[in-house]
KEKOLKE-467899 format. One record per residue: residue in one letter; x, y, z of N, C-alpha, C in turn. Coordinates in pm, whole numbers, plus 50000, padded with zeros to 5 digits. Layout:
! KEKOLKE-467899
AXYZXYZXYZ;...
! end
This chain:
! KEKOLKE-467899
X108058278890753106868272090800105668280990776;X104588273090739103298281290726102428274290817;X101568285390839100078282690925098708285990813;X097838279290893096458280490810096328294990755;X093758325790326094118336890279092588344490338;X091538347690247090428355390261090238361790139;X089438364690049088798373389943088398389590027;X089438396189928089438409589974089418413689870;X089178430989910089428445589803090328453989867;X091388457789771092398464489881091988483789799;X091408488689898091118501789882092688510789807;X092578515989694093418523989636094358533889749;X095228533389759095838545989859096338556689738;X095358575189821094918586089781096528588789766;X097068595189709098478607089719098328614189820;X097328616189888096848626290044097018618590133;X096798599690111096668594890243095668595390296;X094768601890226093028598190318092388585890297;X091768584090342090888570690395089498573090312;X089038562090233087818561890199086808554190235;X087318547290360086768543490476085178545890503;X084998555890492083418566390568082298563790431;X082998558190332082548557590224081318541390190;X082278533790271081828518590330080548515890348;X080088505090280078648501490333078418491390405;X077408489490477077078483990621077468468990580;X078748461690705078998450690628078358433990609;X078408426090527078208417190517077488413590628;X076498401390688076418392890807077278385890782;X077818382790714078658366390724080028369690686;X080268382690723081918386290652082208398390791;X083238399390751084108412490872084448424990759;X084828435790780085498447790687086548449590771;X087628451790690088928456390804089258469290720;X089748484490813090508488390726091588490490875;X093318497090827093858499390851094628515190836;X094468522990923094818535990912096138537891020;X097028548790927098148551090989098308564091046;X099128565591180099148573891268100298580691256;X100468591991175101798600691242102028612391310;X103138616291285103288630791378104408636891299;X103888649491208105488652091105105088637891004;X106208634690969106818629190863106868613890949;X106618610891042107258599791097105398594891146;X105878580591136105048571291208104518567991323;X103758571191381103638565391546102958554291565;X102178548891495101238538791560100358535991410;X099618522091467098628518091333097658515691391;X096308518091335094948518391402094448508691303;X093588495691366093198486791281091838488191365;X090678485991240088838489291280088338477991189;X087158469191274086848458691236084938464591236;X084618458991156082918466491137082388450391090;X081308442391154080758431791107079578434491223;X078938420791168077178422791229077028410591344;X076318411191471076298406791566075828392491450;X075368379491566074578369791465073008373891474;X072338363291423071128362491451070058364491608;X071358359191696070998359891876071388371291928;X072258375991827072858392591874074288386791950;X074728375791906076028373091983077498373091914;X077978375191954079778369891852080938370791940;X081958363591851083288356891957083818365991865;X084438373491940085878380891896087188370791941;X087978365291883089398360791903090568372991867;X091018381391980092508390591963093998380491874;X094158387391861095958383991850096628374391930;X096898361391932097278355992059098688352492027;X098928336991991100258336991968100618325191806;X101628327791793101738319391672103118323291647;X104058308391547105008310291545105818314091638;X105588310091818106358306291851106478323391967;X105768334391902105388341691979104308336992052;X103818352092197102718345592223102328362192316;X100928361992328100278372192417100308384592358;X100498383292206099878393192104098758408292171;X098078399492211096928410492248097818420592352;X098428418292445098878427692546099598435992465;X100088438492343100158447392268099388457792212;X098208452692225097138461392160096638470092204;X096528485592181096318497392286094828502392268;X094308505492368092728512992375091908507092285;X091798494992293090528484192263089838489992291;X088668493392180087188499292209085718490192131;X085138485392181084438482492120082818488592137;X082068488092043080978500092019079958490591948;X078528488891965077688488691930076628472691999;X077688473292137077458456292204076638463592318;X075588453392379074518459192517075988450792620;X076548438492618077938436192720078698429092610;X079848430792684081478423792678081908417192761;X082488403192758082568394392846084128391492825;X085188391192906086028382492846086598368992916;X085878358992874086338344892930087668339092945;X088478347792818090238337592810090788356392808;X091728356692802092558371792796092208378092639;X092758364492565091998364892413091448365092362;X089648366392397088448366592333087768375592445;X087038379192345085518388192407084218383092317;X083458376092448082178372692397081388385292395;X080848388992260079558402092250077958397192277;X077338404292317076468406092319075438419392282;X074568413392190074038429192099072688425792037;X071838436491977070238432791969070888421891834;X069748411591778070398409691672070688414491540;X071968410991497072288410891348072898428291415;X073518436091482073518446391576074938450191476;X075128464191454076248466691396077238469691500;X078728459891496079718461791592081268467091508;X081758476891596082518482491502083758480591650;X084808474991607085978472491693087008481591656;X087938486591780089208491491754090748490291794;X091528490791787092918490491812093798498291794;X095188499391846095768506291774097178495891817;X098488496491715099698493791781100518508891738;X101118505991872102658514791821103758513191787;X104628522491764106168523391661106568516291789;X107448502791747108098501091834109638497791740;X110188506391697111698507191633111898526091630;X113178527791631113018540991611114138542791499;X114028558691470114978555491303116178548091246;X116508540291202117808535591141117758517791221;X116588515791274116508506491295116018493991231;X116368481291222115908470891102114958463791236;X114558449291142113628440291209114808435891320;X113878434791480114918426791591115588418491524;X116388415091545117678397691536116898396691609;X116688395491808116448387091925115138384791917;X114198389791837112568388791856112538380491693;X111318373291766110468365591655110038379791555;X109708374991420109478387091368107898387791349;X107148375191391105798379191448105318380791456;X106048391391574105878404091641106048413791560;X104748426591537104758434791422105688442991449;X106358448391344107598458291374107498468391305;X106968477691380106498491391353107558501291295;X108138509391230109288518391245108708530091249;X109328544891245109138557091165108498560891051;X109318549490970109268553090816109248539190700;X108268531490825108088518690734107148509890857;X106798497790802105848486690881106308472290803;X106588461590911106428448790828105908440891008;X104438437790921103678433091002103128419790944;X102948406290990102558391290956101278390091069;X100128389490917098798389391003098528388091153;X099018373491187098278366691326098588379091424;X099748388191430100188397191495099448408691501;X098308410491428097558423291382095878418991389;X095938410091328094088411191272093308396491449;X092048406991455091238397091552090448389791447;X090088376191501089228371091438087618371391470;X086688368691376085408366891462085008354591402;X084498344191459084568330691496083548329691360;X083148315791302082108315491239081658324191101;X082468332691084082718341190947083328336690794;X082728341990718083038332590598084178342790530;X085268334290497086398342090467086268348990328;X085888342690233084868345490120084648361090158;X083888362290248082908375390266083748386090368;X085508386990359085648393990457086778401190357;X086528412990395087168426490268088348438190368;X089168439090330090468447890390090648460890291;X091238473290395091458480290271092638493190397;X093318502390362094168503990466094428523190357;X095008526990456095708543990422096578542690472;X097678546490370099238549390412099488564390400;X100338566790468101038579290462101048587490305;X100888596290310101968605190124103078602990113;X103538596589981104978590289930105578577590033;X104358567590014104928557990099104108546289968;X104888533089984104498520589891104178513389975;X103038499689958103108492089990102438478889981;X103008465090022102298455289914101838445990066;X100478439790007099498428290110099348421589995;X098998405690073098568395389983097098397590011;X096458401390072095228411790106094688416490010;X095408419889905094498430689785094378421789698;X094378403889671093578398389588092698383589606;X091828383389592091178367789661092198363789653;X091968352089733092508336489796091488329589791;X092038314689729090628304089644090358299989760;X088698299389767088248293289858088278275789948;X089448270489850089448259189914090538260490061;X091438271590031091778274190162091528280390251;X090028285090263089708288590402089728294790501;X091198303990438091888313890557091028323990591;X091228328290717090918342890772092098351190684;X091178365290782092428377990711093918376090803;X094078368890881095158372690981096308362690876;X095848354390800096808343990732097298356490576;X098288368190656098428380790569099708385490612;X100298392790516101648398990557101118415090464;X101668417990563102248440290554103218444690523;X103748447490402104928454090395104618469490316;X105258482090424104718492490363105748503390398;X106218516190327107438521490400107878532590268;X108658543890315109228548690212109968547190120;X110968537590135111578530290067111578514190003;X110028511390014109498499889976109438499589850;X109898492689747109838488489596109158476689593;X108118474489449107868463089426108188462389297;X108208450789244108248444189106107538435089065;X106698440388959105788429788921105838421688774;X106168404488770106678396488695105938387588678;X105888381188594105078372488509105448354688539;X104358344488578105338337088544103768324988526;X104008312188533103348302088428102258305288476;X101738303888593099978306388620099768324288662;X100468330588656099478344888669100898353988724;X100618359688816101258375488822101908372288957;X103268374189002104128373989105104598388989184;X103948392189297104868405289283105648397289355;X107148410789396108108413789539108148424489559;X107778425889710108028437389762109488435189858;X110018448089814111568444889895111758460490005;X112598459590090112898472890137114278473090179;X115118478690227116228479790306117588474790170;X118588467590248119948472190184120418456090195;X120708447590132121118428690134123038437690076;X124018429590171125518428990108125868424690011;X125458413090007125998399289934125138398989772;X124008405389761123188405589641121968413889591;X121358420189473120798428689476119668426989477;X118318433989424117398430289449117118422389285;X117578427689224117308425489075117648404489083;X119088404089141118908388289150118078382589246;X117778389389359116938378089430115378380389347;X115338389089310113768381889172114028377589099;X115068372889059115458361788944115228351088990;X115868347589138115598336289189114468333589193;X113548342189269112548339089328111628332589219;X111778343189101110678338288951111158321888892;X112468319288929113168307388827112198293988934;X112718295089105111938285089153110228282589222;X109848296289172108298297589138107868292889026;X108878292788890108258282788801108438273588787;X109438265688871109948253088884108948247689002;X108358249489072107528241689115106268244389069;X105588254588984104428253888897104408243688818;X105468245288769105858233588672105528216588707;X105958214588837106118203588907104268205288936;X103958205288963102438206988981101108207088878;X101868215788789101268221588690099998233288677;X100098239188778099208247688817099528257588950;X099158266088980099668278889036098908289489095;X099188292889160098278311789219097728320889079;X096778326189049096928337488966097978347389070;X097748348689175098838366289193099118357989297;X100598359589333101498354889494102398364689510;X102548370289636103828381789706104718374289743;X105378378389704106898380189839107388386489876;X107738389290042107888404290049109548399990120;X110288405690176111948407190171112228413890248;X112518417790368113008429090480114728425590550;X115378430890590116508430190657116638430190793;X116868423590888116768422091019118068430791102;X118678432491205119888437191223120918428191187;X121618432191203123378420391184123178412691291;X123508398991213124228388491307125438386791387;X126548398391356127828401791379128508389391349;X128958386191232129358374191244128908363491158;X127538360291227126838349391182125748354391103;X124498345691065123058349590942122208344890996;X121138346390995120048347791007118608346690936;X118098339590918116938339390810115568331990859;X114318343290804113228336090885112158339490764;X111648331390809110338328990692108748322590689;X107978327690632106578321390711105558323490563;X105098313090536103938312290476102678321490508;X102098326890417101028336190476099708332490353;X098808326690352098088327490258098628327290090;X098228335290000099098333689908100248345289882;X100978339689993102118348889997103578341290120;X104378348390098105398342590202106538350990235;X106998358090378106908369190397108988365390474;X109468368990431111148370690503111788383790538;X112478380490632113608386990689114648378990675;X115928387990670117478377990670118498387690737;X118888386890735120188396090832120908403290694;X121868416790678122168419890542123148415390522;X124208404090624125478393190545125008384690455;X123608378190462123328370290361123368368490251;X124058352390227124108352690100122998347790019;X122708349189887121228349889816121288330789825;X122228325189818122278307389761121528301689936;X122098313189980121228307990141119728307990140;X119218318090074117628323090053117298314389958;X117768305689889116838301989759116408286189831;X117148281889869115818266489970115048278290056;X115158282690147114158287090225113048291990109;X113198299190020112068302189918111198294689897;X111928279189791111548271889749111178259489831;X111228261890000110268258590093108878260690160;X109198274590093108138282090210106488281690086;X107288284089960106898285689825106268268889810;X106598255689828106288247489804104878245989940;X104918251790048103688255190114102168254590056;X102398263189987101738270189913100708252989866;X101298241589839100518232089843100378221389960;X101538220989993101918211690158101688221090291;X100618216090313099728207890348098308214490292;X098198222290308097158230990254096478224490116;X096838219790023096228216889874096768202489939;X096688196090020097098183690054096478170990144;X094648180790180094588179490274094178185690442;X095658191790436095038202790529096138194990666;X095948205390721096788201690892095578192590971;X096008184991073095338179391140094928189891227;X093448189991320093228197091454094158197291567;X094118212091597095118210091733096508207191759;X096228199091869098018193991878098308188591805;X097258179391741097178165091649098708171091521;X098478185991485099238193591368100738191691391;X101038194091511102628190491555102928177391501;X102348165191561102588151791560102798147591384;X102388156691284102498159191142103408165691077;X104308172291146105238181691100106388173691020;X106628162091059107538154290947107038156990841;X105528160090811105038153890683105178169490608;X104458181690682104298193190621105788198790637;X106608195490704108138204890697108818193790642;X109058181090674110308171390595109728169790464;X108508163690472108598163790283108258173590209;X108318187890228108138200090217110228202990170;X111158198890318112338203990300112718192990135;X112318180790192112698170290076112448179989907;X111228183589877110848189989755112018204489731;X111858210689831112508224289783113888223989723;X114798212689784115918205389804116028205689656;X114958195089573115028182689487114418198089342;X113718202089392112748214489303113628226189279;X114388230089324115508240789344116508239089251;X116888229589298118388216989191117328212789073;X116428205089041115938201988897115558216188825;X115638229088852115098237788843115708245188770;X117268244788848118298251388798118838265288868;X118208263389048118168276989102119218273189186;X119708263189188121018251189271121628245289161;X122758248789215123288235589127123668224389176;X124548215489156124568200689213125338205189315;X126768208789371127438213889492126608219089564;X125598229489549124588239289635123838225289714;X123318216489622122208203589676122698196789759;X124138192289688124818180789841124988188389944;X125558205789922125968211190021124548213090176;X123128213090115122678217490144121798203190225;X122018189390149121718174490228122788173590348;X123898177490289125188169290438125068181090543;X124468193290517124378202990641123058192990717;X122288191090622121078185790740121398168990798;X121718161790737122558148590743123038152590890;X124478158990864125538164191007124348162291104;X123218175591108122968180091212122068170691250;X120918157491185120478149591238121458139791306;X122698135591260123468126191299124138132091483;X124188144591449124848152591580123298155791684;X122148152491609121318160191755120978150091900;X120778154291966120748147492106119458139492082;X118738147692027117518142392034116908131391901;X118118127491806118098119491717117018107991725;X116698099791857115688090191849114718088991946;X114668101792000113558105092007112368103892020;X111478097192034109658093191982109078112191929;X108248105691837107348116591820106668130891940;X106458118192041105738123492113106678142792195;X107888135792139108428144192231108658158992172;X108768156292000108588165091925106628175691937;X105988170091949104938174692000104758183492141;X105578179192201105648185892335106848195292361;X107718198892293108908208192262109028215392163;X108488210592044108578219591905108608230591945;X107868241791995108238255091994109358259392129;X109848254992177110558255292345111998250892308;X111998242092207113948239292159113928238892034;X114988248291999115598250991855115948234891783;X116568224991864116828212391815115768203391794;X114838206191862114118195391851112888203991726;X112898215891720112548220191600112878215391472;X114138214791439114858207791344114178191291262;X113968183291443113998170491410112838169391288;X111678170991312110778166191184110988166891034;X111708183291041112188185590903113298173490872;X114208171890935115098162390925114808146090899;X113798142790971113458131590946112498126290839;X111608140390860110848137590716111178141690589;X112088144490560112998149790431113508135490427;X114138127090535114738117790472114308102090496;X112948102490547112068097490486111528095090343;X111648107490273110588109690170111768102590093;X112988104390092114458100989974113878085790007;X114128076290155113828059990134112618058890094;X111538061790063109778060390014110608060689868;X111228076989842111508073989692112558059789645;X113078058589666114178050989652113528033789621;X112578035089707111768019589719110928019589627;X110208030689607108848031289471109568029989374;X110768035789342111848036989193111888025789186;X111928015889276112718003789195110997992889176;X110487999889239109247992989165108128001689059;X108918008088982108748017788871107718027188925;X107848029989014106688043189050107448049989131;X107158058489206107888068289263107308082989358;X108258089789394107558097189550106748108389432;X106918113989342106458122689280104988119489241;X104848105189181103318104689146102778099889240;X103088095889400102218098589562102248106589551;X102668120789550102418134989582101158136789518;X101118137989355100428138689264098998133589320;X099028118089356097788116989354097378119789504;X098158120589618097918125089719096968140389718;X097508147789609096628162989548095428161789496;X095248148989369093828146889322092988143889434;X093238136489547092008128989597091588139889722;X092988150489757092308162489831091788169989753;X091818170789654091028183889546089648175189563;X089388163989478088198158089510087168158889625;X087838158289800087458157189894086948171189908;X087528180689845087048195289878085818199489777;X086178191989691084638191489584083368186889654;X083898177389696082238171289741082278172889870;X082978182689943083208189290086082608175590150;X083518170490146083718154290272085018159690373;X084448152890477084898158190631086168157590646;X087178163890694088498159190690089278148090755;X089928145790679090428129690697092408132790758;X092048124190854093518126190899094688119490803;X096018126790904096728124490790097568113590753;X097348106990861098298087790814097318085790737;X095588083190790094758078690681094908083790533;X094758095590498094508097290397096148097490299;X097208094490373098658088090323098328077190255;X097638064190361097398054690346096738054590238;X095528061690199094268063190075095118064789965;X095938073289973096808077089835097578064089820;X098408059889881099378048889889098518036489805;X097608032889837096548022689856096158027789701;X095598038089636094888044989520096348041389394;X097678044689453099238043489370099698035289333;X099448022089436099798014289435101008008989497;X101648016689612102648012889692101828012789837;X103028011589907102688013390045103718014990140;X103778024190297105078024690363105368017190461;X104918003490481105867992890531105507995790657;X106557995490755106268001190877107488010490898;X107928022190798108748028890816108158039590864;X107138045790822106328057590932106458054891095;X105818040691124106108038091254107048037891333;X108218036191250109388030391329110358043991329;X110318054891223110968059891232110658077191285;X109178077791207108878094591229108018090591381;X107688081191452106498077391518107478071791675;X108188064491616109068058591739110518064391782;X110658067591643112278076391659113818068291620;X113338054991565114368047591534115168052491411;X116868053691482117628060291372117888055691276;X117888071791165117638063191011118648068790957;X118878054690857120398053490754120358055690600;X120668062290565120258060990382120928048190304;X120328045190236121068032990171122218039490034;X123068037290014124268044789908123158047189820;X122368040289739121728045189600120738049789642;X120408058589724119118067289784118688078989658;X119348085089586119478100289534119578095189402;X119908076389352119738077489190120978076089130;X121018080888992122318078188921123568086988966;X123428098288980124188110188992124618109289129;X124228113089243124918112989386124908096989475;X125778096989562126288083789630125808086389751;X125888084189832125278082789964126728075290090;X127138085290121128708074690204128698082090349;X129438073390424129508071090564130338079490608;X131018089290686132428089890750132118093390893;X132908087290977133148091791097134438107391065;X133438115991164133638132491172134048137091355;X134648144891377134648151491472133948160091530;X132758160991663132358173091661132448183791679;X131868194791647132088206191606131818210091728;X133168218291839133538224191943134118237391916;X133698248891977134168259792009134988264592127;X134328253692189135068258492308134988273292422;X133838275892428133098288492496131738290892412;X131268295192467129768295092504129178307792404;X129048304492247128818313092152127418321292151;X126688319492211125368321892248125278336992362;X125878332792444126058337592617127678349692521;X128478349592420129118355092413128548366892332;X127848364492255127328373092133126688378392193;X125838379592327124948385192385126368395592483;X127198390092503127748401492596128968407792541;X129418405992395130518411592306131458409792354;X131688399692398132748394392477133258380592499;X134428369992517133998356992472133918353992659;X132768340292642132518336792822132338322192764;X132718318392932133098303892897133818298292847;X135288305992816136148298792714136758284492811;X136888274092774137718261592794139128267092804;X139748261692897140898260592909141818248792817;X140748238392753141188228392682140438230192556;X140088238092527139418238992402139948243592261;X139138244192152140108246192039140688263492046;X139278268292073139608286392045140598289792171;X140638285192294141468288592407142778284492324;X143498273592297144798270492170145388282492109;X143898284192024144148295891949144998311591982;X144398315092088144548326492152143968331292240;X142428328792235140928335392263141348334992445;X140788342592498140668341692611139698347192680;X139228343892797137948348492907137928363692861;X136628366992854136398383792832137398392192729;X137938385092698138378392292530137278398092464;X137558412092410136378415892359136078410792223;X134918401992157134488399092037133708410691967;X134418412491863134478422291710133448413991613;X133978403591577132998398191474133628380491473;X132768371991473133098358791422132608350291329;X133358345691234132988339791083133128325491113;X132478319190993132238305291025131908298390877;X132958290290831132488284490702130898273890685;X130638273890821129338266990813129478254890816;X130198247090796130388231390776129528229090843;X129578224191018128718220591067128978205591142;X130658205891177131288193191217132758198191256;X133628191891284134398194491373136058198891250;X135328199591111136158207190997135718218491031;X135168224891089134588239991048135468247091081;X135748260591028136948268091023136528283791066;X136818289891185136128299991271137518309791236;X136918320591218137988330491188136998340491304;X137758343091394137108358791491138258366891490;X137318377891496138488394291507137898398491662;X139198399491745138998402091859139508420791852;X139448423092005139968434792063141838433992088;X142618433192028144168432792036144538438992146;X145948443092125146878452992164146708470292172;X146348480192248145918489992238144168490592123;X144168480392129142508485892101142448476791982;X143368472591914143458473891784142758459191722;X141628457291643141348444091555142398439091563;X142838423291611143178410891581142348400791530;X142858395791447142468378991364143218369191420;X141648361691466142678343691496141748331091456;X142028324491377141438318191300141818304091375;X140798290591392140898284791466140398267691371;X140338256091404139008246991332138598241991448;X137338239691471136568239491570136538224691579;X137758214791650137558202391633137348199391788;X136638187491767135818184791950136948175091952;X136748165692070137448152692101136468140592061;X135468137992078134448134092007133868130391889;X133958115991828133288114291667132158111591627;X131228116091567130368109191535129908103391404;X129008090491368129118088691235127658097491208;X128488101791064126998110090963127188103090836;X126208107190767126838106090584126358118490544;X126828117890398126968129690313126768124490163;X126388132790061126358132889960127388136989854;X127558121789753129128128389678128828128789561;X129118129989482128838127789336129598116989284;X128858108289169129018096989110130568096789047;
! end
């Protein structure tokens, strides 16, 4: 998922690590200067000092906005140590998160911060924490703007310049060190940090301009050399699909702790860039939709339009995450970064889990008011609007048009709107404008299904010549103790006395070693855990996690 880049200069880092900072001239009125300086002690890291230098307004006034929350974190600022601010006659603060200034006008204000190391050596990004939250180490940083940079209200992103000092013998890559086109608007906080001793980048070529990756740490399952293969094959597969592209986009790559067991993968749009962690079991076929999701951002919603205000943005998330999951899906597989098994495998996982969620019908409204508070009801939009976008396609095909040239012109008439900077138009309307401009239209399936919550069925020829679309009643997928509440105490709790893993062997407070999981995602799934045995010793007991319970899903087969 992405949130709402900035035109910057990213200051050269010295082989000394000094700052050319002092060097700076008095900044912009209508822009901010950021630099970023690093704090150690020895060889090791303690803290990062971020200094903001911009000019009061004309009244001598300005809104500072701190760090607050995003993605699901929140209260950013209570992180932030010995806030100083310098060159204001008062400081007001109305919300926890802002400080209104006051200063003669046009008054030079120079802000400060600092965060600290909060990992200590040999440590990766939390598993249990959002990643956010900046994660400081010793001997490295991977920090995602909103977590770092204040805003000042009314500033033209155009006019706001970054530049930072790292340590001696340290690398590191920002989407920071090259404009971002002004039709998107971003502040500096829409930025990712990746910087560290063991940080590598690679820089590759592909249809519209220059790609780096910055990578760090140690992946099991694959090296770095293939996950930039991937990354370059479905970066040009949706250039392609578009026909146009970033001159320069990052990706940066970090390792989180072990899942023990299970994986892990998180990901966030940042301006022109898009910034992950994964756990190091992961496998690379797992990373390449999330890529070619986060990567298809890059136009949904943003080159699309734009998010609605406010809450209004939730009530839209079918549109920016389902027909977002729909593309990466369809862009991945035409691409050649999937193959056809990877695609179905990767429809009947989401299929299952809409058919299995509680919250299957739902109204909108409710998705608006939970999205960040339940993991399931997170799910729903992507789910529904992914398979949405397959019945829209399915219906335009047979009246020789199709979901690809709505996209298309859904892009011309926001490029247009940003030309002649006309006001923003919400987003059923301007669906409707495109629809209306294409020559189709969606019936009352928006209403009934992303709006009201009425459950939706694919019709068999949804996907075209090649895949089928079929029914089966499945079993659900039961464990039988409380996998959540166990992984947290290395131990299994809650086991059923009637359950599948109690059968097995498993019992109350058995100590859990590690537990595997083919992923299915239904009541086939096949759980292999290594417990604590006999004198100490690893045991294997492999189990299928079948409930008593059926429910109907479909799945995707081939023709």
């Amino acid at each position: 998922m992405r949130k709402n880049g900035i035109v910057v200069w990213l200051l050269c880092v010295s082989l000394t690590g000094l700052s050319a900072e002092g060097n700076a001239k008095s900044p912009d009125p209508s822009g901010v200067t950021y630099h970023l300086d690093t704090i150690t002690q020895g060889d090791h890291l303690t803290a990062v000092r971020l200094r903001l230098r911009f000019r009061a307004d004309k009244d001598g006034k300005a809104t500072l906005r701190l760090p607050d929350r995003w993605g699901g974190g929140d209260r950013f600022y209570e992180r932030l140590k010995d806030l100083d601010i310098k060159g204001a006659k008062t400081v007001t603060t109305p919300e926890p998160a802002v400080r209104e200034i006051n200063a003669k006008p046009y008054a030079l204000i120079t802000v400060s911060y600092r965060l600290e190391a909060n990992r200590t050596p040999g440590q990766e990004v939390p598993l249990d924490t959002n990643y956010t939250y900046p994660v400081i180490a010793p001997d490295w940083f991977y920090i995602t703007g909103p977590g770092l940079f204040a805003v000042v209200e009314g500033r033209d992103p155009q006019a706001q310049h970054f530049s930072w000092s790292l340590p001696r013998g340290w690398t590191g890559a920002t989407n920071l060190q090259y404009p971002t086109p002004p039709e998107l608007n971003e502040a500096a906080d829409q930025s990712v940090l990746l910087a560290g001793k063991d940080v590598h980048i690679a820089q590759l070529k592909v249809k519209s301009g220059d790609l780096r990756i910055a990578w760090r740490g140690h992946f099991d399952q694959f090296t770095s050399d293939a996950f930039n293969a991937s990354v370059h094959d479905i970066i040009n597969a949706e250039q392609s699909f578009w026909g146009e592209g970033q001159d320069h986009f990052l990706v940066t790559l970090a390792p989180s702790e072990s899942a023990k067991g299970g994986r892990s993968i998180r990901g966030s749009g940042l301006g022109e860039s898009f910034a992950m962690v994964a756990t190091p079991e992961t496998e690379l076929g797992a990373l390449k939709i999330i890529l070619a999701h986060e990567y298809f951002h890059s136009w949904n919603p943003l080159r699309l339009g734009g998010f609605d205000p406010d809450e209004e943005e939730k009530s839209g998330y079918w549109f920016s995450e389902g027909f977002t999951d729909y593309y990466a899906r369809k862009l991945a597989y035409e691409g050649g970064a999937v193959d056809a098994q990877q695609f179905m495998a990767t429809w009947n996982d989401a299929l299952r889990a809409y058919a299995a969620s509680p919250y299957r019908t739902a109204p909108n409204s409710v998705i608006v008011e939970k999205f960040w508070n339940d993991p399931l009801v997170q799910k729903l939009p992507y789910q529904r609007g992914s398979m949405l976008a397959v019945l829209l396609d399915a219906r335009w095909r047979a009246q020789g048009k199709s979901m690809d040239g709505f996209i298309h012109m859904l892009r011309d008439q926001a490029r247009a709107d940003t030309a002649s900077k006309a006001p923003h138009v919400k987003l059923i309307d301007r669906l409707n404008r495109a629809a209306t401009a294409y020559g189709v239209d969606f019936g009352d399936l928006i209403d009934r299904y992303m709006l009201k919550g009425e459950a939706m069925t694919l019709p068999e020829d949804a996907f075209g010549a090649k895949f089928r679309v079929v029914s089966e009643d499945v079993p659900v997928r039961t464990l039988g103790y409380d996998p959540d509440k166990s992984r947290a105490a290395g131990a299994f709790v809650a086991v059923d006395p009637e359950g599948p893993a109690y059968r097995a062997g498993i019992r109350e407070g058995m100590k859990r070693l590690r537990v595997e999981s083919r992923g299915v995602g239904d009541g086939h799934d096949v759980i292999t855990a290594v417990v604590e045995g006999a004198e100490g010793k690893p045991q294997t007991i492999t189990f299928t996690a079948t409930g008593k319970d059926y429910i109907r899903t479909q799945k995707l087969i081939l023709r």
